[in-house]
C-alpha positions in Angstrom: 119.0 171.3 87.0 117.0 168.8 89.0 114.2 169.1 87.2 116.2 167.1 84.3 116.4 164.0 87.1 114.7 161.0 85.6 113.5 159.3 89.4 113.9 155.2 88.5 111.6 153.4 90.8 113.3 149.9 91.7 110.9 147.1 90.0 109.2 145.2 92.8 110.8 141.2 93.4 108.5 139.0 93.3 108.0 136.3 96.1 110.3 133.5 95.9 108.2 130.3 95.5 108.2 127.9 98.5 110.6 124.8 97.9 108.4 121.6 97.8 108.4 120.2 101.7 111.3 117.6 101.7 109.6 114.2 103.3 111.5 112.6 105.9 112.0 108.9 105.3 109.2 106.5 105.8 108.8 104.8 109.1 109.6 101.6 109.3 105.8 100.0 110.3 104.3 101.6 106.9 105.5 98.8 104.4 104.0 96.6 107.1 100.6 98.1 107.5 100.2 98.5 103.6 101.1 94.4 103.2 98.1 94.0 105.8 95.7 96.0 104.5 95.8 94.5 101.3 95.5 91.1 103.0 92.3 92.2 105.1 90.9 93.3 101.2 91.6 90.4 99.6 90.3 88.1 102.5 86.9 90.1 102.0 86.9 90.0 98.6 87.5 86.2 98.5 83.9 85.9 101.1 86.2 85.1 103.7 83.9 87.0 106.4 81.5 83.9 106.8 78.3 84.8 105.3 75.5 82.9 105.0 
């Protein structure tokens, strides 16, 4: 009678994707540093290093 036994195999799960890494707020010297850099670009663009 056993040999009538139909033997399921359970279907492997696939991985579960990794959520996207939450980002913790921004600290607060960033906006700061981003307002300066631009300022130190735009002071060499305009030829304010002092060439000749």
């Amino acid at each position: 009678m056993s040999d009538n036994v139909v033997k399921f195999r359970r279907p492997e799960k696939k991985p579960e994707p990794k959520p996207p890494r939450q980002r913790g707020p921004m600290p607060r010297w960033v906006p700061f540093a981003v307002l300066f850099a631009i300022a130190i670009v735009i002071f060499f663009v305009q030829g304010g290093a002092g060439g000749a």
